[in-house]
DRENPA-3360 file (N, C-alpha, C; in nm, 2 decimals, always signed):
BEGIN
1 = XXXXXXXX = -1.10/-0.19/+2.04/-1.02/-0.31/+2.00/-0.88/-0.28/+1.99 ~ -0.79/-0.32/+2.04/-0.64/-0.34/+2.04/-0.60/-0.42/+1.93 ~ -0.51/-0.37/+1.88/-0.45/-0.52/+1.76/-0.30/-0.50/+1.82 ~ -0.31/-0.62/+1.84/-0.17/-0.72/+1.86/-0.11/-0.79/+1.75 ~ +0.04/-0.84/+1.78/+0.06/-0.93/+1.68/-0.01/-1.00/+1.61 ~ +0.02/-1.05/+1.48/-0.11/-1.13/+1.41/-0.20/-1.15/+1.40 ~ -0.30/-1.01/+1.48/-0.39/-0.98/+1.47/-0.46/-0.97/+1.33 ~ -0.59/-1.02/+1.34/-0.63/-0.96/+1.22/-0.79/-0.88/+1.25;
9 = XXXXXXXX = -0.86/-0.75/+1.16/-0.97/-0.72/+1.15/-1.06/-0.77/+1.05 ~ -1.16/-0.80/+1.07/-1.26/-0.85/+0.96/-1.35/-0.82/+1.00 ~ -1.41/-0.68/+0.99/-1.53/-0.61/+1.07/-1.56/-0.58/+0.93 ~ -1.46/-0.57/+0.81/-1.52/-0.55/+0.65/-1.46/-0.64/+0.59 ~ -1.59/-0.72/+0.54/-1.51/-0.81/+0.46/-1.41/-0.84/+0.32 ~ -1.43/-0.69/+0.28/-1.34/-0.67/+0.14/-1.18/-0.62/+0.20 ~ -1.14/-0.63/+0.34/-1.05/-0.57/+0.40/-1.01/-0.64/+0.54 ~ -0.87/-0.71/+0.51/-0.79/-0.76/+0.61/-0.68/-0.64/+0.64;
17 = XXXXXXXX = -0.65/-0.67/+0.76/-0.59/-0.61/+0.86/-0.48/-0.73/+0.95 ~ -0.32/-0.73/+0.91/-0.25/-0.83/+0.97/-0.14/-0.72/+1.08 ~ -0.12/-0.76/+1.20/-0.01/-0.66/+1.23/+0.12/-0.80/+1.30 ~ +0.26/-0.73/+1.25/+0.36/-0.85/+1.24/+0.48/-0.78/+1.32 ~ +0.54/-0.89/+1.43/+0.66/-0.82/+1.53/+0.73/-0.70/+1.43 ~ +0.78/-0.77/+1.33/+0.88/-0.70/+1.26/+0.90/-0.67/+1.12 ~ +0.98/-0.61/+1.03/+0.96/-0.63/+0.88/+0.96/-0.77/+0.82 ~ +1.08/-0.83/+0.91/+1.11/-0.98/+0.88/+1.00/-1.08/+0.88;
25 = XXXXXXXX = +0.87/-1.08/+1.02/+0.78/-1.16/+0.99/+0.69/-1.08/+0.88 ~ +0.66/-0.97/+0.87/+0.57/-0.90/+0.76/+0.62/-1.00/+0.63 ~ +0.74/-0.97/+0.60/+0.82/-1.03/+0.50/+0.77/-1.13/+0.41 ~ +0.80/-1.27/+0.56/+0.73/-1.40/+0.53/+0.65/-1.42/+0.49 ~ +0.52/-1.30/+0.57/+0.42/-1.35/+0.55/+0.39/-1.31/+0.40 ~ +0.42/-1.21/+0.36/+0.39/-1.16/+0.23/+0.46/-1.24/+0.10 ~ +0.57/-1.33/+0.11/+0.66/-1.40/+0.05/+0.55/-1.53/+0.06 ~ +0.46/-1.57/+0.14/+0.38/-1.66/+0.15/+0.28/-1.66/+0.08;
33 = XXXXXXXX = +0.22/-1.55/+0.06/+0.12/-1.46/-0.03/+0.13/-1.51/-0.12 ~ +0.24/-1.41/-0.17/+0.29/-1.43/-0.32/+0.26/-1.57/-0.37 ~ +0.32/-1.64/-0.28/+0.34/-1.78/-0.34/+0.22/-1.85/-0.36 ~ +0.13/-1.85/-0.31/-0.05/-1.90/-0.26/-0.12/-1.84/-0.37 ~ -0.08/-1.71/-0.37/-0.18/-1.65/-0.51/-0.10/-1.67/-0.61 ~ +0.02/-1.73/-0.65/+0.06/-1.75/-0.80/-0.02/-1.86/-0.81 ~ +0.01/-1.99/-0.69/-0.08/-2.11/-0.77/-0.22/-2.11/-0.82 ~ -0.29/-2.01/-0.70/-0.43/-1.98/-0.74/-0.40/-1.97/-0.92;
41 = XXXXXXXX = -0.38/-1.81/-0.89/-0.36/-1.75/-1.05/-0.35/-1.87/-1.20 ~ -0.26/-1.94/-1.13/-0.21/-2.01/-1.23/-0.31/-2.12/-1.25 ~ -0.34/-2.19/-1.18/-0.47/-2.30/-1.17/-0.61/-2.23/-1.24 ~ -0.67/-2.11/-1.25/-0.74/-2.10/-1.30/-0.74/-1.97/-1.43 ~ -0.62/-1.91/-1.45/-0.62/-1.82/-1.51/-0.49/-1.85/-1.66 ~ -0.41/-1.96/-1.59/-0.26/-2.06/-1.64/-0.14/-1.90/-1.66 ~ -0.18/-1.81/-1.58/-0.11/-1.71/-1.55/-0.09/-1.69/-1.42 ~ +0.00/-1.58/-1.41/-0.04/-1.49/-1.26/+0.03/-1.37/-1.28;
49 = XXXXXXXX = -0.03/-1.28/-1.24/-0.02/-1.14/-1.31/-0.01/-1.05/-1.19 ~ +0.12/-0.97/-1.13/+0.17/-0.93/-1.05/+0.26/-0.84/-1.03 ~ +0.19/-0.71/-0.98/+0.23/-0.56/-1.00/+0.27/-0.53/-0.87 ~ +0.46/-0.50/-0.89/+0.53/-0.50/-0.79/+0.54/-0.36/-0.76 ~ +0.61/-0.25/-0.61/+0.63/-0.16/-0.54/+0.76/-0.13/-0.55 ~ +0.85/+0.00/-0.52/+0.95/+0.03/-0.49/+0.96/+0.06/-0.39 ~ +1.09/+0.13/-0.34/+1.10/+0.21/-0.20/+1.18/+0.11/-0.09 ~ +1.18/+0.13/-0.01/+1.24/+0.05/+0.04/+1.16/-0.10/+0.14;
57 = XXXXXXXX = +1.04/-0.05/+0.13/+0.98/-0.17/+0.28/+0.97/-0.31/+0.21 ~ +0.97/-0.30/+0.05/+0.98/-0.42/-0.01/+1.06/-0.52/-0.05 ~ +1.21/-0.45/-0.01/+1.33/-0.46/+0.00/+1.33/-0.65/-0.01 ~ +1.27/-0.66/+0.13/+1.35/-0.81/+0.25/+1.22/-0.92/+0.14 ~ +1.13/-0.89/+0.11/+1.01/-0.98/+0.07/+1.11/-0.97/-0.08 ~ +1.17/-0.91/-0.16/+1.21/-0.93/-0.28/+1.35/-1.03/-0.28 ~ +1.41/-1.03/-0.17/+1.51/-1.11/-0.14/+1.47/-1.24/-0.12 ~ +1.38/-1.25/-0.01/+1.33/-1.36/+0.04/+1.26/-1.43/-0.08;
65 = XXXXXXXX = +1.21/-1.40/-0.22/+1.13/-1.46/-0.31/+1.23/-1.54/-0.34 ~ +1.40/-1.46/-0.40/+1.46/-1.51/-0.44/+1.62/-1.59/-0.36 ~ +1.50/-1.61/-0.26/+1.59/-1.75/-0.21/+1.55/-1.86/-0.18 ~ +1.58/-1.97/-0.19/+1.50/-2.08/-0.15/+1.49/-2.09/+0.00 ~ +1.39/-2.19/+0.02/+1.29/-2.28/-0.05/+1.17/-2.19/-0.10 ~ +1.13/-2.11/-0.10/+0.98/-2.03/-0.15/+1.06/-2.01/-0.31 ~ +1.20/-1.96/-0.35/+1.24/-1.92/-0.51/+1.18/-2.04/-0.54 ~ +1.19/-2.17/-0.51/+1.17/-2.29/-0.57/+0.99/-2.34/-0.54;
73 = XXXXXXXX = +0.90/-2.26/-0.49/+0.78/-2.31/-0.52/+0.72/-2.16/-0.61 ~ +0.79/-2.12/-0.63/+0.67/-1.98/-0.74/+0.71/-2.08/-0.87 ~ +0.58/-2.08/-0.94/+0.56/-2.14/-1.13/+0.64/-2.02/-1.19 ~ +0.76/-1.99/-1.20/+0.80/-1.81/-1.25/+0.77/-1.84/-1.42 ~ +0.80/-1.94/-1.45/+0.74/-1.93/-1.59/+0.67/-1.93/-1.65 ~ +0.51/-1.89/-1.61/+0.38/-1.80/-1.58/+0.38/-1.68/-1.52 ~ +0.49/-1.67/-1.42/+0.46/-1.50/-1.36/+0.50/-1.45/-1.47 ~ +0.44/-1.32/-1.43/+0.44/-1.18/-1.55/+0.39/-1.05/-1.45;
81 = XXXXXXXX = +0.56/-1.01/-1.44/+0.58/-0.90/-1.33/+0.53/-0.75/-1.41 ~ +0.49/-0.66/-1.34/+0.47/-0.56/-1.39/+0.53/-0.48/-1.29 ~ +0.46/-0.30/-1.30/+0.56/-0.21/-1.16/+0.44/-0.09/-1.16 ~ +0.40/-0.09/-1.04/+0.32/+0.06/-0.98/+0.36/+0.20/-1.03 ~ +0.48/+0.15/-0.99/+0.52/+0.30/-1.04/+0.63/+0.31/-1.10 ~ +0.73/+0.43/-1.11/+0.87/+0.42/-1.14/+0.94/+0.57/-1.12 ~ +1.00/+0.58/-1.10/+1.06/+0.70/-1.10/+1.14/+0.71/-1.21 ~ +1.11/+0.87/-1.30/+1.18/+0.92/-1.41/+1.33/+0.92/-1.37;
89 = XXXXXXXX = +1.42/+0.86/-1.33/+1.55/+0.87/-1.34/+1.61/+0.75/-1.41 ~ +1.76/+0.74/-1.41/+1.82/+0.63/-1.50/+1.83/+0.52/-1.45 ~ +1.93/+0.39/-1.53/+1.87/+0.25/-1.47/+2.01/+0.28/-1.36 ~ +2.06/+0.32/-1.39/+2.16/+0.29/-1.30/+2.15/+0.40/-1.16 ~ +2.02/+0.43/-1.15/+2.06/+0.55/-1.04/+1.97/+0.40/-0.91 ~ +2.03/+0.44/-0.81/+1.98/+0.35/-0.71/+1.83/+0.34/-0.66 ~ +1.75/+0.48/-0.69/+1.62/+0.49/-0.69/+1.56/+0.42/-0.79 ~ +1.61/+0.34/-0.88/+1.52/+0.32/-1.01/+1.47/+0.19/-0.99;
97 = XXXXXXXX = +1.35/+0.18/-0.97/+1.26/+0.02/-0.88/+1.24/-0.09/-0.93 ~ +1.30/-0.09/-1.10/+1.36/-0.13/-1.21/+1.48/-0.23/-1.14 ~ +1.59/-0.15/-1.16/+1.71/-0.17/-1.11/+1.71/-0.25/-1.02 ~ +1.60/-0.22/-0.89/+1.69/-0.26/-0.73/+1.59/-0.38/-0.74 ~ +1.47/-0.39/-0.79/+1.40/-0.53/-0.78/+1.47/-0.65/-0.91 ~ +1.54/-0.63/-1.00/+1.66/-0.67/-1.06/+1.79/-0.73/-1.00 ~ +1.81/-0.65/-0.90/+1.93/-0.67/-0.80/+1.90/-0.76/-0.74 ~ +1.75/-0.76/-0.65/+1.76/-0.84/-0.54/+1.65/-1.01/-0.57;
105 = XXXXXXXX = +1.62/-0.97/-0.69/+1.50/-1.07/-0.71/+1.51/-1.16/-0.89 ~ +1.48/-0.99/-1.00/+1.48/-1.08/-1.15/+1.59/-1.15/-1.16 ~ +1.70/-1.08/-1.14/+1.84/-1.14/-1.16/+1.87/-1.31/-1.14 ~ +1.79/-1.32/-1.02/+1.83/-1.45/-0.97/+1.74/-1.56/-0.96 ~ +1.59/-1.54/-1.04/+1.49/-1.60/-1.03/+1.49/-1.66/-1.22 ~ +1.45/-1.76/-1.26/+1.40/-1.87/-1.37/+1.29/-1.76/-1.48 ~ +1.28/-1.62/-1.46/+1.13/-1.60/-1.52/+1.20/-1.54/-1.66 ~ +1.12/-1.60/-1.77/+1.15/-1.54/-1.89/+1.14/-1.42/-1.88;
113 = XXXXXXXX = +1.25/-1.32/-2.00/+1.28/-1.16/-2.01/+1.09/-1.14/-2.07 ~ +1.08/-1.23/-2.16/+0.95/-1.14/-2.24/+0.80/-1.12/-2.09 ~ +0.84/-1.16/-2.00/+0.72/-1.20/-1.87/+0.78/-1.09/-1.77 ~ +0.86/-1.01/-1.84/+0.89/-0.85/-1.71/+0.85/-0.74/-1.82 ~ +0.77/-0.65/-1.75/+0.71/-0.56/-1.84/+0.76/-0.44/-1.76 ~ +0.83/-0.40/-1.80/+0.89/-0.26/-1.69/+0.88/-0.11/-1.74 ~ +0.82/-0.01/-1.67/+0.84/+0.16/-1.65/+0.93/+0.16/-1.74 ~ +0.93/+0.24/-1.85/+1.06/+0.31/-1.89/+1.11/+0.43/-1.80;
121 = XXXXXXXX = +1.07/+0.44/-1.73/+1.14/+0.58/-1.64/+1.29/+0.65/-1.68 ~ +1.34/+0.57/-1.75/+1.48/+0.65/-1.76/+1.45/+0.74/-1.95 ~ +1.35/+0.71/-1.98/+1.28/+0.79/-2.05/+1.32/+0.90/-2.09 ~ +1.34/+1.04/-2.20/+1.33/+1.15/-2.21/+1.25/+1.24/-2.20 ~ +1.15/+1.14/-2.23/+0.98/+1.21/-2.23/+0.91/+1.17/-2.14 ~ +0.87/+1.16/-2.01/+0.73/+1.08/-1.92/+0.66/+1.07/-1.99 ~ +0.57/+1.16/-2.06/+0.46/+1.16/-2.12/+0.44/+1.03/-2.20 ~ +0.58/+1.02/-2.28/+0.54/+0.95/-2.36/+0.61/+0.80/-2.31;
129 = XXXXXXXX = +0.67/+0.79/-2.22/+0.69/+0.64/-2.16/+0.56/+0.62/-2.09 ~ +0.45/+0.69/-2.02/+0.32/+0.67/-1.98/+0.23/+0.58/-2.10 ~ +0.23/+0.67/-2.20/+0.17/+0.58/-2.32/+0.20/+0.47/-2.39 ~ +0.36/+0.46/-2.34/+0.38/+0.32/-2.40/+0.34/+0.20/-2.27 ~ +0.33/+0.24/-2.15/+0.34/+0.16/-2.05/+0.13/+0.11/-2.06 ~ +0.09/+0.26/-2.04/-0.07/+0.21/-2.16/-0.10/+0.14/-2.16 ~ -0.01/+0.10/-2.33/-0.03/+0.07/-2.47/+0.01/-0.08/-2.43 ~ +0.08/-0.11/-2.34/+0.17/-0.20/-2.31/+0.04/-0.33/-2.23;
137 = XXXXXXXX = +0.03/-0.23/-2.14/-0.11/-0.31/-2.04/-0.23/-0.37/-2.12 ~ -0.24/-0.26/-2.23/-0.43/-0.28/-2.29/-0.37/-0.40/-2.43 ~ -0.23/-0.43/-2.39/-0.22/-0.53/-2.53/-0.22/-0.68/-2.43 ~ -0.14/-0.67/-2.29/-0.13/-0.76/-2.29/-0.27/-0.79/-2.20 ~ -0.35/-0.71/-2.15/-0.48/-0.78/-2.14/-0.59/-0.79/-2.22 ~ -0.58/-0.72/-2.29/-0.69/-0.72/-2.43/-0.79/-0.65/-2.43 ~ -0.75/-0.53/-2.34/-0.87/-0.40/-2.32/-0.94/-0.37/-2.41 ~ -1.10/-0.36/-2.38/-1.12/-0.29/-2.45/-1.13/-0.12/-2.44;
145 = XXXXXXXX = -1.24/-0.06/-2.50/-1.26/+0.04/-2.49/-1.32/+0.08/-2.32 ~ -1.22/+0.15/-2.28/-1.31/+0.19/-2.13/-1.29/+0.05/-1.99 ~ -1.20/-0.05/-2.06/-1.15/-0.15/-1.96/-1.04/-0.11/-1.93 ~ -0.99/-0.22/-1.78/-0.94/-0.19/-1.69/-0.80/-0.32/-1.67 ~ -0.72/-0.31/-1.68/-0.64/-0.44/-1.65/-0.75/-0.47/-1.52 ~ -0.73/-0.66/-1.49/-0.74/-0.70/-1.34/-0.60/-0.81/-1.28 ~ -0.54/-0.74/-1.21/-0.39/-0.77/-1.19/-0.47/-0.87/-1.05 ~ -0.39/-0.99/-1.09/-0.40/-1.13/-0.97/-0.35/-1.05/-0.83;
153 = XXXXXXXX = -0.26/-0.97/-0.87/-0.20/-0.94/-0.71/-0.13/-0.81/-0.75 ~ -0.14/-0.68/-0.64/-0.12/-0.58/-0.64/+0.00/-0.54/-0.52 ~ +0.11/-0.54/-0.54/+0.17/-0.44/-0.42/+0.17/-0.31/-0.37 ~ +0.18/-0.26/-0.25/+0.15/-0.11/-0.28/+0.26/-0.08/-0.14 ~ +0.31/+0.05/-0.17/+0.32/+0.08/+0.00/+0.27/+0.18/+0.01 ~ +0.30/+0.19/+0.15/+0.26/+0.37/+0.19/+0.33/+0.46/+0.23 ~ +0.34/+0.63/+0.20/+0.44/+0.69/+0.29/+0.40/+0.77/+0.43 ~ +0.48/+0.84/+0.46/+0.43/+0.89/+0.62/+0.33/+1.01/+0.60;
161 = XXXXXXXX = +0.33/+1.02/+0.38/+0.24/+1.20/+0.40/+0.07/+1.09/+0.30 ~ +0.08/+0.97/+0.33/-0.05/+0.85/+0.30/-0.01/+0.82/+0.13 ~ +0.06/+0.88/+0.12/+0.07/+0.85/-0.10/+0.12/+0.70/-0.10 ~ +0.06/+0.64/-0.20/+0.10/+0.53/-0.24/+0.11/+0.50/-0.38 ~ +0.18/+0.43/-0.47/+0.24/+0.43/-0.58/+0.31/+0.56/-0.59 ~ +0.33/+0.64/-0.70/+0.33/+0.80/-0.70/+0.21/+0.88/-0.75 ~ +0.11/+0.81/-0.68/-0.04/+0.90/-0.62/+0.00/+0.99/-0.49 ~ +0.05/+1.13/-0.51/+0.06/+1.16/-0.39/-0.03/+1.25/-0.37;
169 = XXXXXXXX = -0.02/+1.35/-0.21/-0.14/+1.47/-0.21/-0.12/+1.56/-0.29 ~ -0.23/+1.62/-0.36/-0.20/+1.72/-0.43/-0.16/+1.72/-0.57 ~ -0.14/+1.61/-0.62/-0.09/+1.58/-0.79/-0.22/+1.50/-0.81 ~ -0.20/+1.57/-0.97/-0.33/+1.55/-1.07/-0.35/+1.43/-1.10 ~ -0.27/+1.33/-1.08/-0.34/+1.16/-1.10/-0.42/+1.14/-1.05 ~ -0.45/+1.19/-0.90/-0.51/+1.17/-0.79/-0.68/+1.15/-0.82 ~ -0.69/+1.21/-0.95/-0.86/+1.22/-1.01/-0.81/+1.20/-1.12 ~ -0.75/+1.11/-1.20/-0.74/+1.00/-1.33/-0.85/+0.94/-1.31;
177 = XXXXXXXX = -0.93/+0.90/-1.42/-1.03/+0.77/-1.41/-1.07/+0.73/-1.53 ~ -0.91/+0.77/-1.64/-1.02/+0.70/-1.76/-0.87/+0.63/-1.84 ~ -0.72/+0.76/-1.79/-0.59/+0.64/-1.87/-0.52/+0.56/-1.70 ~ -0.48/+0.46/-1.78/-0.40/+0.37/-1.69/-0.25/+0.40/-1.61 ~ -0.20/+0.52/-1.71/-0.07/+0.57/-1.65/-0.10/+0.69/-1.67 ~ +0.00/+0.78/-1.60/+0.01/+0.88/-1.60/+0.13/+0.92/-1.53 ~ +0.22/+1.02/-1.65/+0.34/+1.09/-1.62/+0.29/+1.22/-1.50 ~ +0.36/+1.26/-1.40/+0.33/+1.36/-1.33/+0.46/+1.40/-1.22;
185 = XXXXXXXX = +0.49/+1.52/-1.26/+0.54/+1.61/-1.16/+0.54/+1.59/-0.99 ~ +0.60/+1.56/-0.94/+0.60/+1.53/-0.78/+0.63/+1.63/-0.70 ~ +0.60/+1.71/-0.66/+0.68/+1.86/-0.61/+0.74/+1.78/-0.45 ~ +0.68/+1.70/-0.40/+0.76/+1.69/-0.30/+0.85/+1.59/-0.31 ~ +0.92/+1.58/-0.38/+1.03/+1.42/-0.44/+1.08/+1.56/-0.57 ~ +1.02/+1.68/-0.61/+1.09/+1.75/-0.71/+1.18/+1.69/-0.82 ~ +1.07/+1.53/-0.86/+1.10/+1.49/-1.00/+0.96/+1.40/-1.06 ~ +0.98/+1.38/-1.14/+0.86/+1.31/-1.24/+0.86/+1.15/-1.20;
193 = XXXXXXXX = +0.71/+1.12/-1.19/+0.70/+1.00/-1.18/+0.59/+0.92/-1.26 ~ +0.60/+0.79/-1.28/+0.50/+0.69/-1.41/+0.42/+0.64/-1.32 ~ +0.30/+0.65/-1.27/+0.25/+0.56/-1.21/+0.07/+0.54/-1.25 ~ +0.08/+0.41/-1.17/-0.08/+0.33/-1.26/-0.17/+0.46/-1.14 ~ -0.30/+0.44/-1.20/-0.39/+0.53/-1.12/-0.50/+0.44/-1.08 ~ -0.54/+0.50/-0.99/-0.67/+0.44/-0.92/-0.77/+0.35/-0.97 ~ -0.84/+0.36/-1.06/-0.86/+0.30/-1.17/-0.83/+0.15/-1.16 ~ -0.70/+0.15/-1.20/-0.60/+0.02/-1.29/-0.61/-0.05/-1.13;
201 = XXXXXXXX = -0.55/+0.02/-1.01/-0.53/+0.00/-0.88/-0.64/-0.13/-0.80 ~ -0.77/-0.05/-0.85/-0.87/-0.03/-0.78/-0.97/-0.21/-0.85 ~ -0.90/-0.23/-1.00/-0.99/-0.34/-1.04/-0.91/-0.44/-1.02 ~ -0.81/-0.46/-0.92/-0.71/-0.58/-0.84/-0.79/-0.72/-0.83 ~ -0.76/-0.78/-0.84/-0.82/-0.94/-0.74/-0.77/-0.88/-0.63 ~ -0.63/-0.84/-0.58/-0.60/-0.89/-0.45/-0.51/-0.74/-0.45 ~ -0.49/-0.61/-0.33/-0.37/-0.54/-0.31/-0.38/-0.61/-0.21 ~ -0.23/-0.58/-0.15/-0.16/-0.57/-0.05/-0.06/-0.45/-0.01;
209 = XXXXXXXX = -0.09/-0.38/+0.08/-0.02/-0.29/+0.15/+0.09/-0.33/+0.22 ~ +0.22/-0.31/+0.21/+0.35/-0.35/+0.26/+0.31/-0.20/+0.36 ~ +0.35/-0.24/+0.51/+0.38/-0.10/+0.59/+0.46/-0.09/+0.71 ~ +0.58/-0.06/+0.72/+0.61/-0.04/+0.83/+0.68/+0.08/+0.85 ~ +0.74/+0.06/+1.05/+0.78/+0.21/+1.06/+0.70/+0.28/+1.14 ~ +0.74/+0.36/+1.21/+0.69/+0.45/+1.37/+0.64/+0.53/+1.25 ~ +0.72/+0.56/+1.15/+0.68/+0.73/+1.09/+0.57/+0.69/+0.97 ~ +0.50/+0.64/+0.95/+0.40/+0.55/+0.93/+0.27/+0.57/+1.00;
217 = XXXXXXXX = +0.29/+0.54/+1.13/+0.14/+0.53/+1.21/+0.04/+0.63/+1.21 ~ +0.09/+0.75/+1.20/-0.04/+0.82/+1.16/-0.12/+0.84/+1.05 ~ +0.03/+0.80/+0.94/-0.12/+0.80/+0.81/-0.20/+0.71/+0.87 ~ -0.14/+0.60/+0.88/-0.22/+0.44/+0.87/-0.32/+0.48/+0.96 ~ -0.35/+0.54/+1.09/-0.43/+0.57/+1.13/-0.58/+0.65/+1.11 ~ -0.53/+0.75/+0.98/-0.63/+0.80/+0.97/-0.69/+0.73/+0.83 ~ -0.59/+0.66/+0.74/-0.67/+0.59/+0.66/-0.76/+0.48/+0.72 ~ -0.70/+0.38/+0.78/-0.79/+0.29/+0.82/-0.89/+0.32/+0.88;
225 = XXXXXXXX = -0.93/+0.43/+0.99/-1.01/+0.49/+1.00/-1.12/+0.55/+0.91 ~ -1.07/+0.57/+0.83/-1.16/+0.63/+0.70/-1.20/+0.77/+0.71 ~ -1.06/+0.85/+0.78/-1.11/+0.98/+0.81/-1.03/+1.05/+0.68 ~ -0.93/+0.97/+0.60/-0.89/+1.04/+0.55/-0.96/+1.04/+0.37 ~ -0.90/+1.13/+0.29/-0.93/+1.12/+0.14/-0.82/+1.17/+0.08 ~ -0.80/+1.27/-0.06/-0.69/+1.32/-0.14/-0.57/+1.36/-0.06 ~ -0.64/+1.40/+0.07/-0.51/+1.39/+0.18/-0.38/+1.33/+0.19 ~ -0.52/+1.17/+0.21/-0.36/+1.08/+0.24/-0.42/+0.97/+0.10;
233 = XXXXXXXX = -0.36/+0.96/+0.01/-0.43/+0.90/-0.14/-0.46/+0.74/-0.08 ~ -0.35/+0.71/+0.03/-0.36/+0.52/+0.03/-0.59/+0.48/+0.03 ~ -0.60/+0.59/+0.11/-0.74/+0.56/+0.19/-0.87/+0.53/+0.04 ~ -0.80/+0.57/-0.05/-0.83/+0.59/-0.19/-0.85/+0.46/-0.25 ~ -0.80/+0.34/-0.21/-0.76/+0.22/-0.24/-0.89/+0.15/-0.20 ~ -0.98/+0.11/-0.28/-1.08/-0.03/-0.26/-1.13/-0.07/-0.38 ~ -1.06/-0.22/-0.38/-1.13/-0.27/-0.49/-1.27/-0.28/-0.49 ~ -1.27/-0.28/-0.65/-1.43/-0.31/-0.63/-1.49/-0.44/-0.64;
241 = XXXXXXXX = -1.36/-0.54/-0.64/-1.45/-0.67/-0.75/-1.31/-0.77/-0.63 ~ -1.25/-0.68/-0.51/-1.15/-0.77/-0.42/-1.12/-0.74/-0.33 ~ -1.02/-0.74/-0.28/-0.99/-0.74/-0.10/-0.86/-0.70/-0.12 ~ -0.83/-0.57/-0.03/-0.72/-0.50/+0.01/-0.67/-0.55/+0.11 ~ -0.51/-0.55/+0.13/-0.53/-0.63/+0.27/-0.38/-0.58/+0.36 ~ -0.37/-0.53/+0.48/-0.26/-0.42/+0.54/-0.19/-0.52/+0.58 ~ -0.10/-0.53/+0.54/+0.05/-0.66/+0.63/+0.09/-0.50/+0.70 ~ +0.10/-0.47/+0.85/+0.17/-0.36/+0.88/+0.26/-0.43/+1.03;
249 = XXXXXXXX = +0.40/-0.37/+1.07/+0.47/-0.36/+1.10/+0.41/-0.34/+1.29 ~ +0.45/-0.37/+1.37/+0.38/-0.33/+1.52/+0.42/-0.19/+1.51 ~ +0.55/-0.13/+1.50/+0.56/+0.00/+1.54/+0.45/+0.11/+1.41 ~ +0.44/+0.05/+1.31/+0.35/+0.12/+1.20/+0.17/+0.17/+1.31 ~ +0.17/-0.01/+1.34/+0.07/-0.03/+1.39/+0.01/+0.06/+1.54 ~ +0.17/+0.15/+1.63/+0.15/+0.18/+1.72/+0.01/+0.23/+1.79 ~ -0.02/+0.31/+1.72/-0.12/+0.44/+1.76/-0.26/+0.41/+1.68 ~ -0.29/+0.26/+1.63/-0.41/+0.25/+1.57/-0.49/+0.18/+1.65;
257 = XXXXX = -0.61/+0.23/+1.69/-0.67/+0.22/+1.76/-0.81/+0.18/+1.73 ~ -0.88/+0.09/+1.66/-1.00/+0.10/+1.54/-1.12/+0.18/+1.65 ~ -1.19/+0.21/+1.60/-1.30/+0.32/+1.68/-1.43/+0.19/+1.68 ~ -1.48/+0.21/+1.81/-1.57/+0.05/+1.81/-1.71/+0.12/+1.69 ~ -1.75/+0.01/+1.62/-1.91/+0.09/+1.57/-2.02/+0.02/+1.65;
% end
């Protein structure tokens, strides 16, 4: 099977598969998303609970929320943003996912300050911005003992070595299964990062994979395939109780080829 534009796979039902000309239509479509599952959220839950990505592929969809006409159909005063991950640097350093989703989106959007729950990353301690980010989660969902947040909607991306959030190869989050955050060491980025683990990830209503990019296509390949594991961490991603679902780019999509069963 070939995937073309707008293609989609549904050979597993807990897993869609979208492939889009460009970032721009990815974009839309994911700014469409967004908007579709706040009303859900909000119609049956009078919330909507929504754990955003950094990096760059998220960029054009963070802009696009905050412009109209879609700024003017999100309820923002029910959203209640959260963040995957964050990188241990300051607010003011341009990597801080904090910062740049700030710049291009809180800044300009209606949502109350107490309804953004953000990484301390500029922290002195990880360790202990992990436990406050926690502590943070199991208050505002009402965890109990050995529970799990369940986030309405999950963003994630991926990189070209398969890591997603800062789950990468080879770091110890990678087999977390009992806290929600975890401070850790990045040897290939050679700084510390906060990110939710598998787990927290994994009990989503809804992820969505943002992907684009030629330098892309091979992870995507071997995850979707299912050839990969701790290798490439994204392939690590299946809810258990929802549906994961690839918005990917055509050049991401180059070289994927699904294997017939």
């Amino acid at each position: 099977m070939h995937l073309s534009d707008g293609s989609i796979e549904s050979g597993n039902p807990n897993r869609q598969l979208r492939v889009f000309a460009n970032l721009e239509e990815l974009s839309d479509h994911a700014a469409n998303l967004f908007v579709s599952t706040a009303h859900e959220a909000v119609k049956t839950e009078s919330r909507f609970t929504v754990c955003l990505s950094g990096g760059s592929t998220p960029r054009r969809l963070y802009a696009q929320l905050a412009q109209d006409p879609i700024r003017n159909q999100v309820p923002w005063q029910q959203v209640h943003i959260f963040w995957g991950d964050e990188r241990c640097v300051s607010l003011s350093s341009p990597d801080n996912h904090f910062a740049m989703t700030s710049e291009l989106l809180l800044n300009k959007v209606p949502i109350p300050a107490e309804n953004i729950h953000r990484m301390l990353g500029e922290s002195p301690d990880p360790e202990t911005a992990a436990k406050e980010y926690d502590a943070e989660l199991s208050r505002f969902f009402r965890l109990g003992p050995s529970e799990f947040p369940r986030f309405d909607l999950v963003f994630l991306g991926m990189g070209d070595d398969g890591h997603t959030a800062s789950l990468y190869p080879g770091t110890p989050g990678l087999q977390e299964r009992g806290r929600l955050v975890v401070a850790q060491y990045v040897p290939q980025r050679e700084n510390y990062r906060l990110t939710l683990t598998f787990p927290v990830i994994n009990s989503a209503r809804r992820v969505v994979f943002l992907v684009a990019g030629a330098e892309k296509a091979d992870a995507l390949h071997h995850v979707l395939e299912g050839s990969a594991g701790f290798d490439r961490p994204a392939s690590l991603v299946k809810p258990s109780l929802g549906i994961v679902v690839w918005l990917v780019d055509r050049l991401a999509a180059n070289i994927y080829t699904p294997s017939r069963k």
